[in-house]
N, C-alpha and C positions, 0 to 999 in steps of 0.2 A: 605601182598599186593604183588601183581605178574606185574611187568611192562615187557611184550615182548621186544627184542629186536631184531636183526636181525639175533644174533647166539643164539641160546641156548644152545651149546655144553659146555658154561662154563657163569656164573651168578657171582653179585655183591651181600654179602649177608649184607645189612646196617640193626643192631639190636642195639637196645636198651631194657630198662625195665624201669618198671614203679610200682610204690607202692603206696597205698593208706591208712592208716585207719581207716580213720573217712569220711571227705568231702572233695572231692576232690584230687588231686594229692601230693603223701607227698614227695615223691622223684623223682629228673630228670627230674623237669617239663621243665629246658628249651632244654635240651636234648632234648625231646621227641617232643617240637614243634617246634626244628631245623631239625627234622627227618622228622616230618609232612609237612614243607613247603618244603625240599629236594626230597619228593615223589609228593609234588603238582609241582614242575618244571621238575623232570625229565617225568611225567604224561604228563603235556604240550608239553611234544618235544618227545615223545615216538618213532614219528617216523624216529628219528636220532640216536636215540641208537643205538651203536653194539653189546653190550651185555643186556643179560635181568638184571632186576633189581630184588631183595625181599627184602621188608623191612619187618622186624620182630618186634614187642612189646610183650616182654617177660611177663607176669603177675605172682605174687608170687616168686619173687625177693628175699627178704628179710622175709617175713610171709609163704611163703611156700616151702621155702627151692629151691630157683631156677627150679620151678613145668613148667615153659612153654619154658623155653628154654632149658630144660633137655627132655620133650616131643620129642621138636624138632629133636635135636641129636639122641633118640634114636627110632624114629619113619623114621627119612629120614638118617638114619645112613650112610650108603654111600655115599650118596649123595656131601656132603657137602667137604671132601676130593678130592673126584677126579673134580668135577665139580664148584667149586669155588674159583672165582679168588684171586688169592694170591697178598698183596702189596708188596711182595717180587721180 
């Protein structure tokens, strides 16, 4: 999920992951619906943000050997170094 902000010259990248394998969520559920109500408020105010927002839900965690947040990496490979903000 992609929230605009008012720079895009440098983005918040909020990720988690998430595991399932049977019914349901087997790992990080409440993680994941601390994410989910953090992108429903920052969503609400969208248009006070300074910076854009991405939240990420990695899938295949654990079962697939970190398969959606190793996509990410190596698909937006650049990206993510020069253009994301550090809590440093």
């Amino acid at each position: 999920m992609r929230i605009q902000g008012r720079d895009e010259s440098k983005f918040v990248l909020l990720h988690g992951h998430y595991d399932s394998w049977d019914v349901g969520v087997g790992d990080t559920p409440t993680g994941d619906a601390c994410m989910m109500e953090v992108a429903r408020m920052l969503w609400a105010n969208r248009d006070r943000l300074e910076r854009s927002v991405r939240i990420c839900w990695w899938p295949g965690h654990s079962t697939g050997r970190f398969a959606g947040s190793t996509w990410y990496a190596d698909t937006y490979r650049a990206r993510p170094s020069r253009k994301t903000v550090s809590p440093t």
